[in-house]
N, CA, C and O of each residue as an XYZ file, in Angstrom:
560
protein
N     193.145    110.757    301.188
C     191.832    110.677    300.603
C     190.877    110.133    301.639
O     191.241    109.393    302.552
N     189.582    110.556    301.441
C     188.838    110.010    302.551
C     187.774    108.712    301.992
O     187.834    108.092    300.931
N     186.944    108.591    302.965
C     186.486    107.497    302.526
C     185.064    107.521    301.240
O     184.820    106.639    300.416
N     184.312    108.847    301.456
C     184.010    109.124    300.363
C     184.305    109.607    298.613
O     183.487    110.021    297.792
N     185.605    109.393    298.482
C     186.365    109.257    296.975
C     186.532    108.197    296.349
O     186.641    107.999    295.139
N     186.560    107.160    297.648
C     186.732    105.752    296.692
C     185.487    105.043    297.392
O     184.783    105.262    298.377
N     185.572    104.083    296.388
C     184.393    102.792    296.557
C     185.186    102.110    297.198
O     186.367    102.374    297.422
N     184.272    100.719    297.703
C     184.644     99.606    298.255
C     185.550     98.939    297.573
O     186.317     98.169    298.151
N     185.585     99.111    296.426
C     186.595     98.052    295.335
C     187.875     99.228    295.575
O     188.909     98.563    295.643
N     188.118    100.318    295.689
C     189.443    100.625    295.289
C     189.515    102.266    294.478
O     190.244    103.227    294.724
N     188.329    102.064    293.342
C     188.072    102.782    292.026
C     187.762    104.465    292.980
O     187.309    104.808    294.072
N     188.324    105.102    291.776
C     187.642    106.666    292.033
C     186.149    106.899    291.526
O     185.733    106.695    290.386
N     185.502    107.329    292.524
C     184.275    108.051    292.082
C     184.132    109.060    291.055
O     184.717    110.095    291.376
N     183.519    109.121    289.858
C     183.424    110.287    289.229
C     183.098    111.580    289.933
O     182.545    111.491    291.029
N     183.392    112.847    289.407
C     183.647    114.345    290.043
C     182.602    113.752    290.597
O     182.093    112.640    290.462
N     182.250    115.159    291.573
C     180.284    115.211    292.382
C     179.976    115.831    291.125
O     180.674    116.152    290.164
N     178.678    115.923    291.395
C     177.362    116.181    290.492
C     177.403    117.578    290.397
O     177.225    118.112    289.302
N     177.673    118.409    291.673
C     177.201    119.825    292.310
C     178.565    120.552    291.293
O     178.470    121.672    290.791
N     179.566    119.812    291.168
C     180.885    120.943    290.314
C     180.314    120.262    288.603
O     180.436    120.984    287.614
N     179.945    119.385    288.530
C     179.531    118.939    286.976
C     178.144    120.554    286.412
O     178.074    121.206    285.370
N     177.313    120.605    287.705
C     176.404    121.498    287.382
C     176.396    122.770    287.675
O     175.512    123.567    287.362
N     177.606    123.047    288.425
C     178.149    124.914    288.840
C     178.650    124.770    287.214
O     177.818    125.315    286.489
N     179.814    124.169    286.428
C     181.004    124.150    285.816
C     179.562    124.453    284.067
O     179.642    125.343    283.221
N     178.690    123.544    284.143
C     177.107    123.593    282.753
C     176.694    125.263    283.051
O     176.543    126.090    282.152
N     176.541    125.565    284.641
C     176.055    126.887    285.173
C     176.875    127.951    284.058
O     176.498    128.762    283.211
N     178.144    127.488    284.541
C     179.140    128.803    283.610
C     179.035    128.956    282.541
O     178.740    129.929    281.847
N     179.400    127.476    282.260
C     179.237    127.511    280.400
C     177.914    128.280    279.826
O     177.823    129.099    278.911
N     176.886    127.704    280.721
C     175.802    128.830    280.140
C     175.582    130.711    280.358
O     175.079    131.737    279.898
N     176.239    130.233    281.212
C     176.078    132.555    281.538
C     177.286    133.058    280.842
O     177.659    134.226    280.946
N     177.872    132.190    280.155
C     178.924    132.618    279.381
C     178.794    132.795    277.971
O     179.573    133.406    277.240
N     177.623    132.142    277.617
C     176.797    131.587    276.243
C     176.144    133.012    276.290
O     176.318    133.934    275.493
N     175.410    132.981    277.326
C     174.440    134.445    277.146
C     175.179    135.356    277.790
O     174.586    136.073    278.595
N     176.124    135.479    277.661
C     177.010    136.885    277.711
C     177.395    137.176    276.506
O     177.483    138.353    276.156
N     177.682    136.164    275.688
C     177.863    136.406    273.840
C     176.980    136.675    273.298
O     177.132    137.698    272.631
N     176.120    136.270    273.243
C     174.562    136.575    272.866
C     174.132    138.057    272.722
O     173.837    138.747    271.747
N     174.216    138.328    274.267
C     174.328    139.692    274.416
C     174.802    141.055    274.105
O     174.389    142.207    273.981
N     176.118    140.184    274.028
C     177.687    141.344    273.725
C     176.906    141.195    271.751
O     176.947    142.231    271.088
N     176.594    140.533    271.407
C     176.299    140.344    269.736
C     174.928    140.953    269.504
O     174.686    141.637    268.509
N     174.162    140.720    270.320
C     172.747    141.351    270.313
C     172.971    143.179    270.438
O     172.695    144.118    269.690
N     173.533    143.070    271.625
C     173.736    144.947    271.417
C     175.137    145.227    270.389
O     175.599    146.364    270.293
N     175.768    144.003    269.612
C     176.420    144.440    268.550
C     175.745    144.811    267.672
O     176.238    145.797    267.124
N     174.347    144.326    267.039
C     173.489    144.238    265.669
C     172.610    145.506    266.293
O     172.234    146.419    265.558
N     172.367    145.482    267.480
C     171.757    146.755    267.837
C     172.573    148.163    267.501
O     171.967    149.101    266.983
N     173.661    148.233    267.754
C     174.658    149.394    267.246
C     174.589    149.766    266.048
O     174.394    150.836    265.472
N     174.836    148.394    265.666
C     174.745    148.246    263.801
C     173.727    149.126    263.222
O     173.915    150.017    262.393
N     172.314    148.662    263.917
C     170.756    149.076    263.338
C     170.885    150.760    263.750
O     170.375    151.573    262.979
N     171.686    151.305    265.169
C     171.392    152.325    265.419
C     172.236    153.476    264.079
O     171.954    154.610    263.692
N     173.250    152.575    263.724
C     174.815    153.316    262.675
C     174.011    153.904    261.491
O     173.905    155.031    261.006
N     173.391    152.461    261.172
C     172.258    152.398    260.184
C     171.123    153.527    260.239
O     170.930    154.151    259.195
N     170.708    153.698    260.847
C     169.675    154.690    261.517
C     169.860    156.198    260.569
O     169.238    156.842    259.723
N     171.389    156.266    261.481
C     171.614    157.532    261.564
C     172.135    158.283    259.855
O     172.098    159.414    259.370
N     172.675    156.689    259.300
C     173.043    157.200    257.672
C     172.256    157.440    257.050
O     172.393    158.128    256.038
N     171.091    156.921    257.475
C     169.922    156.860    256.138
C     169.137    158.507    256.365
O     168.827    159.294    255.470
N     168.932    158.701    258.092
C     168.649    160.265    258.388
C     169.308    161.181    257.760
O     168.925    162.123    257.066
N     170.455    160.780    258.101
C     171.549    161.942    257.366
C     171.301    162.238    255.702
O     171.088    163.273    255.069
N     171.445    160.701    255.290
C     170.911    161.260    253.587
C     169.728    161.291    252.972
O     169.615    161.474    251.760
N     168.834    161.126    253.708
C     167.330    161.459    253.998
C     167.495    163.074    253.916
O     166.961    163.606    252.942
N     168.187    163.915    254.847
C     167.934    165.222    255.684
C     168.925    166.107    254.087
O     168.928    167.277    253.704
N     169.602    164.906    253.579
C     170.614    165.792    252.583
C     170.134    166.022    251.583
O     170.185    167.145    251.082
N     169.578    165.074    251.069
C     168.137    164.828    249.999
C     167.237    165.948    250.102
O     166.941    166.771    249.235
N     166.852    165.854    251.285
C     165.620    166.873    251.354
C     166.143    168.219    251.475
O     165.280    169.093    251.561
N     167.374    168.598    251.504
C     167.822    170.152    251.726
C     168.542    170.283    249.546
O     168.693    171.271    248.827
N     168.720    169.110    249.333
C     169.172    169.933    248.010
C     167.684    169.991    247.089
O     167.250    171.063    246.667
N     167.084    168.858    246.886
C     165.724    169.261    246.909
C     165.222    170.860    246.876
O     164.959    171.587    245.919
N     165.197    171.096    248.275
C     164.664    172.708    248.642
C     165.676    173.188    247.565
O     165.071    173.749    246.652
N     167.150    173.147    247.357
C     167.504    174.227    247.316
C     167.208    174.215    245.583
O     166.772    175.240    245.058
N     167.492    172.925    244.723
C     167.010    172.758    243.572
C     165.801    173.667    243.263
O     165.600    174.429    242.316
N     165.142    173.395    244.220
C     163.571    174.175    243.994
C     163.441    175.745    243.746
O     162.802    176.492    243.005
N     164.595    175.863    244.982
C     164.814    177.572    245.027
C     165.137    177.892    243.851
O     164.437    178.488    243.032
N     166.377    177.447    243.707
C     166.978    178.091    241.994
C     166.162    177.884    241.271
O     165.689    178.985    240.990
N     165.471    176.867    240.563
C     164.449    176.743    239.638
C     163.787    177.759    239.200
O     163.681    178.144    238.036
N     162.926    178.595    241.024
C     162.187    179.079    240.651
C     163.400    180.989    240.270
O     163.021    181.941    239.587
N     164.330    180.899    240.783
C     164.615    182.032    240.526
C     164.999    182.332    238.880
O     165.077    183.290    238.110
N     165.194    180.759    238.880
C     165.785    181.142    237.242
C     164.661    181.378    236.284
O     164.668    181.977    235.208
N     163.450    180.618    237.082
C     162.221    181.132    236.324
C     161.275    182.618    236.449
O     160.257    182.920    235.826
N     161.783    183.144    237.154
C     161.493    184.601    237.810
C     162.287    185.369    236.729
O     161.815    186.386    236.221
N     163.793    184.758    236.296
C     164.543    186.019    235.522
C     164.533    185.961    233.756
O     164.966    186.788    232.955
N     163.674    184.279    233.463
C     163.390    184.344    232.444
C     162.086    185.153    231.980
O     161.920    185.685    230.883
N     161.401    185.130    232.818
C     160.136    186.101    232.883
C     160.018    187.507    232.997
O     159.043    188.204    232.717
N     161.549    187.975    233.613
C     161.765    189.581    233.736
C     162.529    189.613    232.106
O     162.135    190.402    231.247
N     163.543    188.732    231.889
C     163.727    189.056    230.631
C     162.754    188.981    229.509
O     162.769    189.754    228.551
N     162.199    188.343    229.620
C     161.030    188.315    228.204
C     159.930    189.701    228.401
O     159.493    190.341    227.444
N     159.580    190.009    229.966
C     158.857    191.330    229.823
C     159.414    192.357    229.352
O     158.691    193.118    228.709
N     160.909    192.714    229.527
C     161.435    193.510    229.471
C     161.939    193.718    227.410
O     162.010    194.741    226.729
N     162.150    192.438    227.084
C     162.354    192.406    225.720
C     160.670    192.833    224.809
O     160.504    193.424    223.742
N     159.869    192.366    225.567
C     158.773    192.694    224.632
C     158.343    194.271    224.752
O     157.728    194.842    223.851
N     158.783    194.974    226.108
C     157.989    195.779    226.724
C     159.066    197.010    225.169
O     158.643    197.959    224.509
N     160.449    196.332    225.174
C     161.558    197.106    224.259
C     160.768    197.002    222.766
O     160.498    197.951    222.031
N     160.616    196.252    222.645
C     160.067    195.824    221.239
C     159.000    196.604    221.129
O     158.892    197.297    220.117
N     158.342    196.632    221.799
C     156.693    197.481    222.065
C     157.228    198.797    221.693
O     157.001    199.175    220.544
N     157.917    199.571    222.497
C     158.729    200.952    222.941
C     158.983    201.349    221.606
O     158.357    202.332    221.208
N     160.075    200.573    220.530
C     160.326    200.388    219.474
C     159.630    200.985    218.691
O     159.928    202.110    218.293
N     158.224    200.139    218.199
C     157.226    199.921    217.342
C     156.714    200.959    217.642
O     156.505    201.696    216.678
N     156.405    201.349    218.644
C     155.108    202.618    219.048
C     156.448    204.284    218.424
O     156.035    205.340    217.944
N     157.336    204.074    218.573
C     158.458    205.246    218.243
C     158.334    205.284    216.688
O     158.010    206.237    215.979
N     158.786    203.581    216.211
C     158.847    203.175    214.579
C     157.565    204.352    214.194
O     157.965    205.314    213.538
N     156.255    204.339    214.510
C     155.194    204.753    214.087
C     154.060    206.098    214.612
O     152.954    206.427    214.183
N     154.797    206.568    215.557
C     153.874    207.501    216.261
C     154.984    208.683    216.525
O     154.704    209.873    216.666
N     156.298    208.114    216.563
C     157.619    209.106    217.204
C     157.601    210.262    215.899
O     157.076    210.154    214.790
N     158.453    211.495    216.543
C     159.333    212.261    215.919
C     159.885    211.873    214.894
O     160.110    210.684    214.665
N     160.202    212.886    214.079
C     161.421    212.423    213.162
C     162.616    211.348    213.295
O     163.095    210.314    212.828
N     162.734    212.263    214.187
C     164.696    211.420    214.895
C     164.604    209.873    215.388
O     165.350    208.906    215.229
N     163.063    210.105    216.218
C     162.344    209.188    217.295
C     162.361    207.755    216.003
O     163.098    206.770    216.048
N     161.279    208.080    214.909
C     161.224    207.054    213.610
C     162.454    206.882    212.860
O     162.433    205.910    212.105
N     163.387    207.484    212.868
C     164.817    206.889    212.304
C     165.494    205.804    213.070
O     165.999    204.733    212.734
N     165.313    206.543    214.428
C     166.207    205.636    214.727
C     165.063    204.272    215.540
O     165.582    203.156    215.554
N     164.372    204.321    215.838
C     163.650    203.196    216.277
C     163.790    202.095    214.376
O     164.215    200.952    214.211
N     163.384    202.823    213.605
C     163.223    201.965    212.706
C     164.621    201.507    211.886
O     164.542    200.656    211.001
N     166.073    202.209    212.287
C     167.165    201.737    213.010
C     167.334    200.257    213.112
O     167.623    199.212    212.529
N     166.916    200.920    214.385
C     167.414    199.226    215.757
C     166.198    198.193    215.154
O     166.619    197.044    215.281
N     165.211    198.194    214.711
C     164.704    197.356    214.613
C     165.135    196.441    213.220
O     165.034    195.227    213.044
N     165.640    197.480    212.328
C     166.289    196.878    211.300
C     167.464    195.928    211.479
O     167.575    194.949    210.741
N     168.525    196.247    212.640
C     169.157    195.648    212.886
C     168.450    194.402    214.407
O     168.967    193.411    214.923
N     167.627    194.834    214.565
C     167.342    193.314    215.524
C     166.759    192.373    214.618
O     166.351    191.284    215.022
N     166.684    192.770    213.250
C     165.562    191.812    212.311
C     167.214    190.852    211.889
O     167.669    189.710    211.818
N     167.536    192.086    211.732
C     169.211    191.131    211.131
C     169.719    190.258    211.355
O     169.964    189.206    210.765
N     170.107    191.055    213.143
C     170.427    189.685    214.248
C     170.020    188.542    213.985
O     170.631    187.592    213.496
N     168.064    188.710    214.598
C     167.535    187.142    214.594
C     167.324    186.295    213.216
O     166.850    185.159    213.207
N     167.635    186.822    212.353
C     167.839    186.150    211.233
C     169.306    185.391    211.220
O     169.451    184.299    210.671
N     170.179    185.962    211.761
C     171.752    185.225    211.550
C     171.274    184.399    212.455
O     171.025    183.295    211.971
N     170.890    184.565    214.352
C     170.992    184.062    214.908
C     169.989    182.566    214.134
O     170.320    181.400    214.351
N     169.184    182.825    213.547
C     168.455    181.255    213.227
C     169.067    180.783    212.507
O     169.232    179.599    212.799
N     169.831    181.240    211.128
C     170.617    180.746    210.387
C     171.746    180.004    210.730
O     172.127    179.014    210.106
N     172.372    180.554    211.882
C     173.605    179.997    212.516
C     173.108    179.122    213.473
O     174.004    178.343    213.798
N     171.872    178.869    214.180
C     171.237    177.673    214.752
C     170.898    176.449    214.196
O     170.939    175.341    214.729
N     170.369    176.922    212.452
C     169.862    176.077    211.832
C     171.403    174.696    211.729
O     171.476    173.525    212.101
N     172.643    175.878    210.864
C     173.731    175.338    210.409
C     174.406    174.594    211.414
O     175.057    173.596    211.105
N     174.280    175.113    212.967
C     174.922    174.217    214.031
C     173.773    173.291    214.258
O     174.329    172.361    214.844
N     172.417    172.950    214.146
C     171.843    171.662    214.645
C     171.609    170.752    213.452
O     170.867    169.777    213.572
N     172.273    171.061    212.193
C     172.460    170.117    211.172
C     173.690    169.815    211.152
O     173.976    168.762    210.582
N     174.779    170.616    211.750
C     176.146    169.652    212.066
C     175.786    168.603    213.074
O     176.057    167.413    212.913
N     175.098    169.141    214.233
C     174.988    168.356    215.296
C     174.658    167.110    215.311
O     175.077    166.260    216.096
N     173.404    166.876    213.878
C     172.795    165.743    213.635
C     173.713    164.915    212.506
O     173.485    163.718    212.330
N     174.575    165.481    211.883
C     175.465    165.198    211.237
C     176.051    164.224    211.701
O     176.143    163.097    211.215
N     176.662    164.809    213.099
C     178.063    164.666    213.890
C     177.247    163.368    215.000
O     177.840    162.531    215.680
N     176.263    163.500    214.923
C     176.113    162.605    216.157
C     175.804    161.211    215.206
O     175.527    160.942    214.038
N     176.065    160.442    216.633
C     176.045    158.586    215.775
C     174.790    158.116    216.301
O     174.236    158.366    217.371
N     174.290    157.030    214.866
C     173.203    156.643    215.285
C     173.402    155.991    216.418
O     174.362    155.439    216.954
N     171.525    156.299    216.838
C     170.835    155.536    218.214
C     170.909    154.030    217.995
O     171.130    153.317    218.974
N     170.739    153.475    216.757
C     170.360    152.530    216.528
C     171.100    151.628    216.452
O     170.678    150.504    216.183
């Protein structure tokens, strides 16, 4: 040992100063290396995040469209059917009353039997939405 380790009495000098403040040096660039490594962890996080909410953002907005599409097609074929039923009904009536012989039999025919139909058909609507209300339990 030399003569700078010990004092005059004998005793050891505490470490030097210069390894007390390299040794604080580390501890701290080691502190902000965690920091870091955790900072661009929550950053990953936010980017993960990002990308789920785009995704069901982008999924949203495509069933959307496609909801929309069908909507309108189904509203396109309720509209061809109802022209087409009235345009029959029309066809009908103008035969019922202006047609031929054969033309007024049988138009006044089919119309006898479409009167039939929509008569069962309401009757048998009526009888199934008074079971229905029957059958179902009160709201209350």
């Amino acid at each position: 040992m030399n003569d700078s380790e010990h004092d005059p009495s004998g005793q050891e000098l505490m470490p030097p100063v210069d390894d007390l403040i390299d040794l604080e040096r580390a501890r701290i660039d080691n502190a902000n290396r965690l920091v870091d490594v955790r900072r661009e962890l929550i950053a990953a996080g936010d980017r993960n995040d990002q990308r789920h909410f785009e995704f069901h953002t982008n999924r949203l907005e495509r069933e959307m469209a496609f909801h929309h599409t069908r909507h309108k097609t189904y509203k396109t074929v309720v509209y061809a059917v109802i022209i087409a039923s009235v345009a029959t009904v029309c066809f009908l009536f103008y035969n019922a009353f202006y047609g031929e012989g054969r033309q007024q039999e049988y138009a006044l025919m089919i119309i006898k039997y479409l009167a039939i139909g929509l008569a069962g058909y309401g009757v048998i609507s009526g009888i199934a939405g008074l079971f229905r209300r029957l059958m179902k339990p009160d709201a209350e």
